[in-house]
C-alpha positions as CSV (number, residue, x, y, z in Angstrom):
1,X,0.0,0.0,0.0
2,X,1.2,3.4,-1.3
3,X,1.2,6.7,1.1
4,X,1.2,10.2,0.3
5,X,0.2,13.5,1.0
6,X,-3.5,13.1,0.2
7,X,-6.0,11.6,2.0
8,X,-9.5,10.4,0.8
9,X,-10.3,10.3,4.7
10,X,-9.7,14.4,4.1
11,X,-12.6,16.7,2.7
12,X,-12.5,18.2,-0.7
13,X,-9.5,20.8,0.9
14,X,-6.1,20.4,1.3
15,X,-4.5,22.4,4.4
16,X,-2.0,24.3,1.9
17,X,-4.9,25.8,-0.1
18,X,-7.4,28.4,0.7
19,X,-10.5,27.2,-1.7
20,X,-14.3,28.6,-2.0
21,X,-17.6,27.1,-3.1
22,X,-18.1,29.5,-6.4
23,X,-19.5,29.3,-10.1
24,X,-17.2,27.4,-12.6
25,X,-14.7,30.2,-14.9
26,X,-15.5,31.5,-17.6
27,X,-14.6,30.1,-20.7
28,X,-16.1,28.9,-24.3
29,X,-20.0,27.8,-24.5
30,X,-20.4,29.8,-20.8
31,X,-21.9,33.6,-20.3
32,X,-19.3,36.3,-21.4
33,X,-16.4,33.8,-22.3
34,X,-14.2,36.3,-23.3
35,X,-14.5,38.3,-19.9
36,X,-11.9,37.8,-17.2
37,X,-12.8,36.2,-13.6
38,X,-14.8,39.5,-11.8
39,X,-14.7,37.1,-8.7
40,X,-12.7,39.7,-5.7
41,X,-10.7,37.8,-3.2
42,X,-12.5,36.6,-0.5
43,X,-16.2,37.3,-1.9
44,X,-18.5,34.4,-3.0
45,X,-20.0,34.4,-6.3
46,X,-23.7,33.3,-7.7
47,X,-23.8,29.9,-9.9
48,X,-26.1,31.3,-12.6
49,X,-24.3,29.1,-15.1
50,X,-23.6,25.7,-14.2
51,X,-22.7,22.9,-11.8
52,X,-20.9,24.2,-9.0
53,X,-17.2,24.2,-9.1
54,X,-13.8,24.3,-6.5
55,X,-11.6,27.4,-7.1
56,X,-7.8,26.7,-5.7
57,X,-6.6,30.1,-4.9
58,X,-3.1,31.1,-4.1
59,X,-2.7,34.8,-3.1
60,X,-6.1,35.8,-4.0
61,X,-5.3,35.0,-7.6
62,X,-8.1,32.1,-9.3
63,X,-5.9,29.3,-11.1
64,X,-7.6,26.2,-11.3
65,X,-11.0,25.0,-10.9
66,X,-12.6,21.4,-10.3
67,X,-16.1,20.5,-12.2
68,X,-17.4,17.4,-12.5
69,X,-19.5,15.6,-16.0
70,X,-22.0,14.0,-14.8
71,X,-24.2,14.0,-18.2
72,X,-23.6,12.7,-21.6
73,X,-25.6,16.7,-22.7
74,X,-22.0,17.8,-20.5
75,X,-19.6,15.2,-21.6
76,X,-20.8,16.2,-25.3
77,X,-19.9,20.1,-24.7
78,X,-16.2,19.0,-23.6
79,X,-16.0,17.5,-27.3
80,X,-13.3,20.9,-28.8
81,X,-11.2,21.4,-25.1
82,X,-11.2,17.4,-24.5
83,X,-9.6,16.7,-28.4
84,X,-7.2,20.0,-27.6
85,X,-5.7,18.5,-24.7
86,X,-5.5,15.0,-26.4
87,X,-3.0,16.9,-29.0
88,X,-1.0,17.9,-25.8
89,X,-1.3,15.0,-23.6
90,X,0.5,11.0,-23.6
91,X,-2.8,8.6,-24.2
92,X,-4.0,6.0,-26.0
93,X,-7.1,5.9,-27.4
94,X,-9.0,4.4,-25.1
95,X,-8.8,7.8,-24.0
96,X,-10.4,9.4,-26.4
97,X,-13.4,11.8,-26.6
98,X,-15.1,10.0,-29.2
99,X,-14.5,6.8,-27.6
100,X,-16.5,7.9,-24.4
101,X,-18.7,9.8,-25.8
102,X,-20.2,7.2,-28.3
103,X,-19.6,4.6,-25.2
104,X,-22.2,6.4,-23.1
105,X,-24.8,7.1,-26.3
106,X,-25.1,3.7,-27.6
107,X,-24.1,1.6,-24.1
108,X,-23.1,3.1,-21.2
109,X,-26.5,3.9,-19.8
110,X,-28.6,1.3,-21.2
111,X,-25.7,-0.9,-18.8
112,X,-27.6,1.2,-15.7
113,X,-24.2,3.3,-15.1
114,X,-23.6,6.9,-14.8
115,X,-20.9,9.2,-16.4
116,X,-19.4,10.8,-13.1
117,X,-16.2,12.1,-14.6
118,X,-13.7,14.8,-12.9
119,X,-12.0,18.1,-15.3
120,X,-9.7,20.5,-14.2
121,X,-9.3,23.8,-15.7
122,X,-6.8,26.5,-15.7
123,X,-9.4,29.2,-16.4
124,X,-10.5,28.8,-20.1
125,X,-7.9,25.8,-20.4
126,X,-9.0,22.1,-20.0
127,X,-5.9,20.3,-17.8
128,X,-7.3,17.3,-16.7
129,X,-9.6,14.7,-17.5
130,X,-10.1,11.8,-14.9
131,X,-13.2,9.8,-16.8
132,X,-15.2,7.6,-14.2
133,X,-19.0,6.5,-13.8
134,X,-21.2,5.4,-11.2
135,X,-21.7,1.6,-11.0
136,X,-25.1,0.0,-11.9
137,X,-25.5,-0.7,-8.1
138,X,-24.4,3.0,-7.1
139,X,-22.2,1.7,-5.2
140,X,-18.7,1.8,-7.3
141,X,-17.2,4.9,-8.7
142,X,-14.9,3.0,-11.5
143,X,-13.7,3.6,-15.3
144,X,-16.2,4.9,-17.8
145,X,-15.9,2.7,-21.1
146,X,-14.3,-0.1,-18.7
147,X,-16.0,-3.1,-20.2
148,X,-14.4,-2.1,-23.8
149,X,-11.1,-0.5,-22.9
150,X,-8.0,-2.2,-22.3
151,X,-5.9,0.2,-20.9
152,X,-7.8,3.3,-18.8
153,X,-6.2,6.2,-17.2
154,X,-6.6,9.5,-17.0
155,X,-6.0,12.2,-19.6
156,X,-3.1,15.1,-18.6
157,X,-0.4,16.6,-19.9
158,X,2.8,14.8,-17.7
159,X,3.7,18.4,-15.8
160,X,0.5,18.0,-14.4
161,X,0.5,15.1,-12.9
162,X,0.4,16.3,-9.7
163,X,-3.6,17.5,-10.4
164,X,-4.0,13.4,-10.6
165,X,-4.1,12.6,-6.9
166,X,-6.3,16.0,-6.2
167,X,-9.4,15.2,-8.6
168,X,-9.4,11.7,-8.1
169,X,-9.9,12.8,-4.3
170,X,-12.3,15.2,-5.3
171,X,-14.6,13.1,-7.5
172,X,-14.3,10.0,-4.8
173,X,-15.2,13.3,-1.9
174,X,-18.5,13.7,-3.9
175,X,-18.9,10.4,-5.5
176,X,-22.2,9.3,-3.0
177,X,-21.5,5.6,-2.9
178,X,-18.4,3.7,-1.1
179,X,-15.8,2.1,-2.8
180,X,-13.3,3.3,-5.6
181,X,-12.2,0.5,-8.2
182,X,-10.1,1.5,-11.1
183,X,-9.3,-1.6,-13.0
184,X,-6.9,-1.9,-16.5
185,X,-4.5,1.0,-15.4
186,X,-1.3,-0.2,-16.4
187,X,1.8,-0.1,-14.2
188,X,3.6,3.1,-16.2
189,X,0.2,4.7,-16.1
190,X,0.0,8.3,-14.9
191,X,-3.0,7.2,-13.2
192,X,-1.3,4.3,-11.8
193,X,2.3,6.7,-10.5
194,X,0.0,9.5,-8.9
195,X,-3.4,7.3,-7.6
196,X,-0.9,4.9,-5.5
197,X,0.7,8.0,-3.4
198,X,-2.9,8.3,-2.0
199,X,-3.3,7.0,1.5
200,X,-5.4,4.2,2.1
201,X,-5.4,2.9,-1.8
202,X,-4.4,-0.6,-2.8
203,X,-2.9,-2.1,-6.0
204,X,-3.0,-5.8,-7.2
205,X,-2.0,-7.2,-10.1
206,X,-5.4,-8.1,-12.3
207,X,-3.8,-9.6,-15.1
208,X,-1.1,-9.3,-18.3
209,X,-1.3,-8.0,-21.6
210,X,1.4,-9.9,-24.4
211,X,3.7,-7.8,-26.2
212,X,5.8,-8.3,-29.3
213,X,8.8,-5.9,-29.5
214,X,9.1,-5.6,-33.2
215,X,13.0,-5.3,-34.3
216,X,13.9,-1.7,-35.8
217,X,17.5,-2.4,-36.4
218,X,17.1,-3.9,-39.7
219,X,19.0,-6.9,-38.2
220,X,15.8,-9.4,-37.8
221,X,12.5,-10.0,-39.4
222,X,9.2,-9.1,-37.5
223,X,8.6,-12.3,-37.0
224,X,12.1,-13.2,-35.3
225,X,10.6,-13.3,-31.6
226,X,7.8,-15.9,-32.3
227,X,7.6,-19.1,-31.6
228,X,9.2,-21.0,-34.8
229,X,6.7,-23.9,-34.2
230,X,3.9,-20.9,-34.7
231,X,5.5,-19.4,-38.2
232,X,6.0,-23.0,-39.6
233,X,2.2,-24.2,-39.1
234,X,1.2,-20.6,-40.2
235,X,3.4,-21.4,-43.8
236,X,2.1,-24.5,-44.3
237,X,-1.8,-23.1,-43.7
238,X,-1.0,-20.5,-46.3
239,X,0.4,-22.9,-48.6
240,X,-2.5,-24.7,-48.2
241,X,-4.8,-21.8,-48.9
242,X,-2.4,-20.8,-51.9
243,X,-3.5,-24.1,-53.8
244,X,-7.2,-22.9,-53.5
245,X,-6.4,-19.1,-54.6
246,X,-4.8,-15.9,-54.2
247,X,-4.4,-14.6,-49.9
248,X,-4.5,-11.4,-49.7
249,X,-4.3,-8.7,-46.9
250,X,-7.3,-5.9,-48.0
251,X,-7.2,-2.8,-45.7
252,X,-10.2,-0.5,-45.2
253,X,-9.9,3.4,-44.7
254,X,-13.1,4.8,-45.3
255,X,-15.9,5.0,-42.5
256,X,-18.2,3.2,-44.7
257,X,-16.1,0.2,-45.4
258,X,-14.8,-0.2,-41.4
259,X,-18.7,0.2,-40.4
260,X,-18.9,-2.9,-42.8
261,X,-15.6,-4.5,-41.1
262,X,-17.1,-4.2,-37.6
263,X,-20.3,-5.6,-39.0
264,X,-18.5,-8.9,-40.3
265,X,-16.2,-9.1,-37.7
266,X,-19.3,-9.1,-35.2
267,X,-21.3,-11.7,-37.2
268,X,-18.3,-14.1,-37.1
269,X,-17.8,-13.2,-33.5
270,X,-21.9,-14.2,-32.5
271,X,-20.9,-18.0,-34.1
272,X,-18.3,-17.9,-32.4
273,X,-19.1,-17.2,-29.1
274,X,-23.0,-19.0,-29.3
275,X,-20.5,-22.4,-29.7
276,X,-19.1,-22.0,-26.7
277,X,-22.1,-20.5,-24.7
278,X,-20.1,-17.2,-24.0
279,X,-21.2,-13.5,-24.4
280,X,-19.4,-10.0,-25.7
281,X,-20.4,-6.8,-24.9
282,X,-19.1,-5.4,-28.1
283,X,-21.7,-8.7,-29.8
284,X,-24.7,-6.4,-28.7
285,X,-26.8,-3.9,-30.5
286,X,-25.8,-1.5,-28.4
287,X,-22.4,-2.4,-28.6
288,X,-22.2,-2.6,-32.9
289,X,-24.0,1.1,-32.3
290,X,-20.4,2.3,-30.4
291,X,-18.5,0.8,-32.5
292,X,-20.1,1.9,-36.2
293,X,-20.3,5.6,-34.2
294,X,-16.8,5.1,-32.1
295,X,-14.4,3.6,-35.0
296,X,-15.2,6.7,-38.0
297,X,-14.0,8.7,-35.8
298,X,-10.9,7.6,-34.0
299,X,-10.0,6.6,-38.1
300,X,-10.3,10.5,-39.2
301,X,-7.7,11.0,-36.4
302,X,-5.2,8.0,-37.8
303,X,-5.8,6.0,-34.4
304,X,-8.0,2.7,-36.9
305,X,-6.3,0.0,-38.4
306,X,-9.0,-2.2,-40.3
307,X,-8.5,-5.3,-42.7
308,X,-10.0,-8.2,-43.5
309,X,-7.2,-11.6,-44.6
310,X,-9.0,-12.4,-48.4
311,X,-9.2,-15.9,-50.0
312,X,-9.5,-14.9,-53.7
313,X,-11.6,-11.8,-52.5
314,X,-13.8,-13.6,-50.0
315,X,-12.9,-12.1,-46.4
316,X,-11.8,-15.1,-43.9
317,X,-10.9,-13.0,-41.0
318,X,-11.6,-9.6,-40.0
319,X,-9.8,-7.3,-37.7
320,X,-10.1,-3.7,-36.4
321,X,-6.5,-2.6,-34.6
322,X,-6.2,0.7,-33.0
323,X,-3.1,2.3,-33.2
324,X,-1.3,5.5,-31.4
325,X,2.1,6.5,-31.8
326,X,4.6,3.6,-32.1
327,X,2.0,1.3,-31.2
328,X,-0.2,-1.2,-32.9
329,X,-3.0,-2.4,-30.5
330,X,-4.6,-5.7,-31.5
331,X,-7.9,-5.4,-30.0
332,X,-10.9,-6.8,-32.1
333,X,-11.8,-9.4,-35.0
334,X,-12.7,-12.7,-35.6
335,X,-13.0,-15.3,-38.7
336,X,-15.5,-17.2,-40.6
337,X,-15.9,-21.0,-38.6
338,X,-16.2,-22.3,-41.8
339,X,-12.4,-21.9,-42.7
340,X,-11.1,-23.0,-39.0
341,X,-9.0,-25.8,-40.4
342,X,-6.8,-23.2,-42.3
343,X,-6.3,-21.0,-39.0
344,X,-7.2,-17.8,-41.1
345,X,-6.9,-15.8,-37.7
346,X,-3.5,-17.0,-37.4
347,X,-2.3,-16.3,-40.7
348,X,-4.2,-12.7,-40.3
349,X,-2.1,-12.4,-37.7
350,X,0.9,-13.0,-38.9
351,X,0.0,-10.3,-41.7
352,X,-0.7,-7.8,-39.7
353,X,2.5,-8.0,-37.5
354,X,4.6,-7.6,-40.9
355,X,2.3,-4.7,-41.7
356,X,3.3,-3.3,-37.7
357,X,6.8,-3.8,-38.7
358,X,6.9,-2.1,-41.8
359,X,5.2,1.0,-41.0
360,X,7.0,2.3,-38.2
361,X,5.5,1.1,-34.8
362,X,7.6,-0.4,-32.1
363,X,5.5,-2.1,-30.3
364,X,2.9,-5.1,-30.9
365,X,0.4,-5.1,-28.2
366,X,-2.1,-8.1,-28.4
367,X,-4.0,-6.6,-25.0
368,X,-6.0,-8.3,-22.5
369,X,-5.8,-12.2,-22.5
370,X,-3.2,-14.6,-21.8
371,X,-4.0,-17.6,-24.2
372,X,-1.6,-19.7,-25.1
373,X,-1.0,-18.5,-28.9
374,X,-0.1,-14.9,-27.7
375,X,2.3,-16.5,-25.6
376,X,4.0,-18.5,-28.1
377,X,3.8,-14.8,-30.0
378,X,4.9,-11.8,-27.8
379,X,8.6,-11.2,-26.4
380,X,7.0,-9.7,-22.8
381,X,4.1,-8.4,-21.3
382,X,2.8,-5.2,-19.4
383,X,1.2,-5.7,-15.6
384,X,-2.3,-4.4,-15.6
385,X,-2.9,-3.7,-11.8
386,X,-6.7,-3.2,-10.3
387,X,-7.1,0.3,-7.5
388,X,-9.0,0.0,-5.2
389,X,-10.1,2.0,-2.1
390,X,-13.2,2.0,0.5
391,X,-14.6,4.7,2.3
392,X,-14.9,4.9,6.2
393,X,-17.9,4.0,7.5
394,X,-18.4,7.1,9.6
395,X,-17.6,9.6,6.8
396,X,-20.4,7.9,4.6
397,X,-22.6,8.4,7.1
398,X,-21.8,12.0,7.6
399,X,-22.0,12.1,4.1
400,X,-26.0,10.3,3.8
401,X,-26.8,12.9,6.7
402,X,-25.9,15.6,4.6
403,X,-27.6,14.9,1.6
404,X,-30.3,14.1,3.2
405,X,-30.9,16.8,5.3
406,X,-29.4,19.6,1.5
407,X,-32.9,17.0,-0.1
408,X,-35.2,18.6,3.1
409,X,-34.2,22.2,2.9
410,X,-34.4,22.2,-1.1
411,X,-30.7,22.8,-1.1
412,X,-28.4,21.7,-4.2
413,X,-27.0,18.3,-3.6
């Protein structure tokens, strides 16, 4: 168990910062954006415009204010500040706007759950975004977009980290339910570095994701870390294929045509899983909604990698990858039972690692799972780690009081 200077047993204050309850800043899509702050030290100021917000003050001077999303209407209004700060910020893009956005449209709140997400802004600048919801049982403040996303964190540029541990405490301060549990947060996360220096917060490993380091010297193939056994069954399946016809790799680029991937890859999928009794979020209407809304997107900002392994122009396996950077996440597809004898998802596979290789990216990242094949396949692995924290009994109480008594004098919650 990590230790630091904040405490979730502490209220939304910290002792070195002299804070009031006032109206959010101005800034775009608020009443007189282009005005400065008129708030005068030490004097309150009416909420006429919004959710109420925490001003840190240092010498009388406003520089950062805490507002909480708690509305898809709100989350949709951070669209232009939340893309900005993606342009300045390490993430992948499980942490992009679109991708919650279309998450909580199409799934999130048919799933019972409510966005309950934490921003930080430096007057008409958006610094932070720590993206949570409210458990189904109201009980859990957690990930939003958990039940798709393999990696979650939260979005900030890395000099301000140090805003991490503060809003998470903040959100969990007004979060009405119990227990705090932040699951997929890798180990170099900056979620994982700052949320572990708060007291009373636990870390356990959850589970791995497989990596293949692909070679950039020039001095090995891509396929040079893999399993030799692996490479000289997937041969002697394409050989096989060869007799019957051409094996192609056919990549899609326009939102049409990966709409039409998704679709494929989904229908496959539903076979798939139905033999083996097993179910898939993403198999649901609600889930081919977020991804035929979710996928256009991230692909008009390069982040979709979507292909379909041919047989003579007949698709045998279907893949969407996401990609960011230097690397190539392989996070969604499936293949036509019908050709299971040729391992089309294998040979697909092997495709799209040469196509990793070849255009630029490092890193090979096959995400959640540890079957056996992506064993045989990746040259290490990253430590997924689940955070977790529960509130005192006596300060939940206090807490019930308190609403409870705000709900009996008509008083904002």
């Amino acid at each position: 168990m990590a230790t630091g200077k904040v405490d979730f047993g502490l209220a939304a204050t910290d002792r070195e910062e002299t804070q009031r309850r006032v109206s959010p800043l101005p800034r775009p899509g608020r009443k007189d954006p282009d005005s400065p702050c008129q708030v005068e030290p030490g004097e309150p100021m009416r909420d006429d415009n919004g959710p109420t917000t925490t001003v840190v003050m240092w010498g009388g001077t406003a520089m950062l204010s805490f507002e909480s999303v708690e509305s898809v209407s709100d989350l949709k209004s951070l669209e232009a500040d939340w893309i900005s700060l993606q342009g300045r910020a390490p993430h992948t893009p499980f942490q992009d706007w679109a991708w919650h956005h279309c998450w909580w449209k199409n799934v999130g709140e048919s799933l019972h759950q409510k966005p309950f997400m934490m921003t930080a802004w430096d007057r008409s600048t958006l610094k932070l975004v720590v993206p949570f919801c409210i458990s189904k049982d109201g009980d859990v403040l957690q990930w939003s977009a958990g039940e798709v996303s393999d990696y979650c964190d939260v979005l900030a540029e890395k000099h301000d980290s140090g805003l991490v541990p503060k809003a998470v405490s903040r959100a969990f301060s007004k979060f009405p339910g119990t227990r705090l549990r932040m699951k997929q947060t890798r180990h170099d996360s900056l979620a994982y570095r700052e949320v572990t220096k708060i007291r009373n917060v636990t870390s356990r490993d959850d589970y791995i994701c497989p990596i293949l380091y692909l070679d950039r010297s020039g001095k090995d193939t891509p396929q040079a870390g893999i399993d030799r056994r692996v490479l000289a069954d997937a041969n002697r399946q394409r050989r096989r294929l060869g007799e019957i016809g051409p094996v192609t790799l056919k990549e899609f680029t326009d939102a049409d045509a990966i709409r039409s991937c998704a679709g494929k890859i989904i229908a496959d999928k539903k076979d798939w899983l139905a033999r083996r009794g097993l179910k898939n979020i993403l198999c649901t209407d609600p889930g081919e909604s977020f991804l035929a809304e979710a996928l256009p997107h991230l692909s008009s900002r390069g982040s979709v990698h979507a292909s379909a392994l041919q047989l003579d122009g007949q698709p045998l396996s279907s893949y969407i990858s996401l990609v960011h950077g230097k690397r190539y996440y392989y996070y969604f597809g499936s293949w036509d039972y019908a050709w299971g004898n040729y391992s089309p998802g294998k040979l697909h596979l092997m495709d799209l690692i040469s196509y990793a290789a070849g255009n630029g990216f490092t890193e090979f990242d096959m995400l959640r799972g540890d079957e056996e094949y992506k064993k045989k396949i990746s040259t290490d692995f990253v430590v997924i780690h689940s955070i977790e924290t529960e509130k005192k009994r006596s300060r939940v109480l206090v807490q019930k009081v308190a609403r409870k008594l705000k709900s009996l004098l008509g008083l904002p919650r």
